[in-house]
C-alpha positions as a Markdown table, in Angstrom:
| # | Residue | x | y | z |
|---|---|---|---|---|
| 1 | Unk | 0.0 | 0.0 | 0.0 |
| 2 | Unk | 1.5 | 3.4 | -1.1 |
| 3 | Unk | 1.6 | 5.9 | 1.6 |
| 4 | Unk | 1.4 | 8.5 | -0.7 |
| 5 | Unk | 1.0 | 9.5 | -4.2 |
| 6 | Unk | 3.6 | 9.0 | -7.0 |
| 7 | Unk | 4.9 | 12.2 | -7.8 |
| 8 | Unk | 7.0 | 11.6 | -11.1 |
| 9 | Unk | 8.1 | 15.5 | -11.0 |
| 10 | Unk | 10.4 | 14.7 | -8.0 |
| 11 | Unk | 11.7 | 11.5 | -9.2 |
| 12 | Unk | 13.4 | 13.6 | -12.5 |
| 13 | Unk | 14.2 | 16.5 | -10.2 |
| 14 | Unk | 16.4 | 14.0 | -7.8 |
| 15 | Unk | 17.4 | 12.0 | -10.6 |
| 16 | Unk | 18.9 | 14.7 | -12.6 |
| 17 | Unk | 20.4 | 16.0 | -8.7 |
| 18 | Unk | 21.9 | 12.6 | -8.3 |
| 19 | Unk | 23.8 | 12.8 | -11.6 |
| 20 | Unk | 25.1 | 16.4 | -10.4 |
| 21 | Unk | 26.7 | 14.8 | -7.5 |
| 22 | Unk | 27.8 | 11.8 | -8.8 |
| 23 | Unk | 29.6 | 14.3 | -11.3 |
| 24 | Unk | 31.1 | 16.1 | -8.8 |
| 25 | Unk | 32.0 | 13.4 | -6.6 |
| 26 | Unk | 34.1 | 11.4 | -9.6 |
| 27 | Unk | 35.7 | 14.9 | -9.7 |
| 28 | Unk | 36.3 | 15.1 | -6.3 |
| 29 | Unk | 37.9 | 11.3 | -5.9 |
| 30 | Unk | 39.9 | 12.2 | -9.1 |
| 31 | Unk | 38.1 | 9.5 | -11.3 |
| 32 | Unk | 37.9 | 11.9 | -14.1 |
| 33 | Unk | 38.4 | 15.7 | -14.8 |
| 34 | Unk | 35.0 | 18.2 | -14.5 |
| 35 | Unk | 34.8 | 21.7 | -15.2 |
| 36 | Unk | 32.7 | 23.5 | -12.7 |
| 37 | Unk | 30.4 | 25.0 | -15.8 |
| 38 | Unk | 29.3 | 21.4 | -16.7 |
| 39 | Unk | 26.6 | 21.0 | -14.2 |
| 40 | Unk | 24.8 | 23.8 | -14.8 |
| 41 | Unk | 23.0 | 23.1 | -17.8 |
| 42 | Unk | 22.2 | 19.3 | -16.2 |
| 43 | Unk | 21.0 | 20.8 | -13.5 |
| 44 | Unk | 19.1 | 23.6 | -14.6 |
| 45 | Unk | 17.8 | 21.2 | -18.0 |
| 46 | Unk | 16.8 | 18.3 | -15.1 |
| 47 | Unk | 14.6 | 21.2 | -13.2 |
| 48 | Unk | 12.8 | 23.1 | -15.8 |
| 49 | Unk | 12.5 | 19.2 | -17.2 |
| 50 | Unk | 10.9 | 18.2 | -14.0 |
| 51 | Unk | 8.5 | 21.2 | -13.6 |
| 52 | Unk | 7.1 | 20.2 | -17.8 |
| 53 | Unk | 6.7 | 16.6 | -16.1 |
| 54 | Unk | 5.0 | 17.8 | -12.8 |
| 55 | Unk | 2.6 | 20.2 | -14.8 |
| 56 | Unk | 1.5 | 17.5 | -17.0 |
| 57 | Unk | 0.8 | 14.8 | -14.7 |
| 58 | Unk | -0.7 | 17.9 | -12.6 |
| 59 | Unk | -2.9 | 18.5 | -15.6 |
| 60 | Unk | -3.7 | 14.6 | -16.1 |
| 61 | Unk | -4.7 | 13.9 | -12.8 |
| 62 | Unk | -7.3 | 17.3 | -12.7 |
| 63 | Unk | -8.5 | 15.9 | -16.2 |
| 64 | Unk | -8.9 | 12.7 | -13.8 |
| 65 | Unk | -10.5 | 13.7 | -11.0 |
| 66 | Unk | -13.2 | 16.0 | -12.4 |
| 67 | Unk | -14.1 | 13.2 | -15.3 |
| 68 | Unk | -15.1 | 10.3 | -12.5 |
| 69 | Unk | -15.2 | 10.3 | -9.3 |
| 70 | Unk | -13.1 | 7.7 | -7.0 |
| 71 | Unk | -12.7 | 6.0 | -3.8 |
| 72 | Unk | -10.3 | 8.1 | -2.6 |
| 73 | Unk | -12.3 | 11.1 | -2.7 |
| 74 | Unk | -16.0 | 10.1 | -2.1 |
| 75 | Unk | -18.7 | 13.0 | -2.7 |
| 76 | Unk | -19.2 | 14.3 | 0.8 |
| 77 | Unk | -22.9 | 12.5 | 2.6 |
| 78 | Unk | -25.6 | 14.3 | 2.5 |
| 79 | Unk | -26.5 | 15.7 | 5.4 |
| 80 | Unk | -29.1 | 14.5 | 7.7 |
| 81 | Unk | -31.7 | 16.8 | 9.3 |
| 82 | Unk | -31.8 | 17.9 | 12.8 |
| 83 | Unk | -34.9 | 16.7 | 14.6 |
| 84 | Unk | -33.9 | 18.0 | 17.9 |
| 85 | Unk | -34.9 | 21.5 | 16.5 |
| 86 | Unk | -38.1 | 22.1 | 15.7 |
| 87 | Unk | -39.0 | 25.4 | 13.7 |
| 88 | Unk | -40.2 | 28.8 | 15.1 |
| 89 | Unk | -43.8 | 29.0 | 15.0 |
């Protein structure tokens, strides 16, 4: 059972964050040579990236929602009337 909702947005934002620092860290443990300018565009590319992903699943899941309804989010009960008030004569 999920405990909550898939948000593919943030798995593109942390994957393209992960590369960055397994960039730098191969830099840093002098497995291969890295300008500093290098992880900028991956960076920046990975976050505008991951904003296009999080708007469309954004507008998928409102196209969703408003098309059927589901378990998750019931239609709120009617509700019932008060009989312990009785009205003003």
């Amino acid at each position: 059972m999920l405990r909550h909702e898939f948000q593919p947005g943030r798995l593109v934002a942390g994957t393209f964050l992960t590369l960055a620092g397994i960039i730098y860290v191969g830099d840093a443990g002098d497995a291969w040579e890295t300008p500093w300018f290098v992880v900028i565009p991956i960076v920046i590319g990975g976050l505008c990236l991951a904003a296009a992903v999080a708007l469309m699943t954004r507008g998928i899941r409102r196209r969703r929602s408003t098309a059927t309804p589901t378990k998750a989010h019931p239609a709120p009960p009617d509700p019932a009337p008060n009989s312990s008030r009785e009205a003003p004569h």
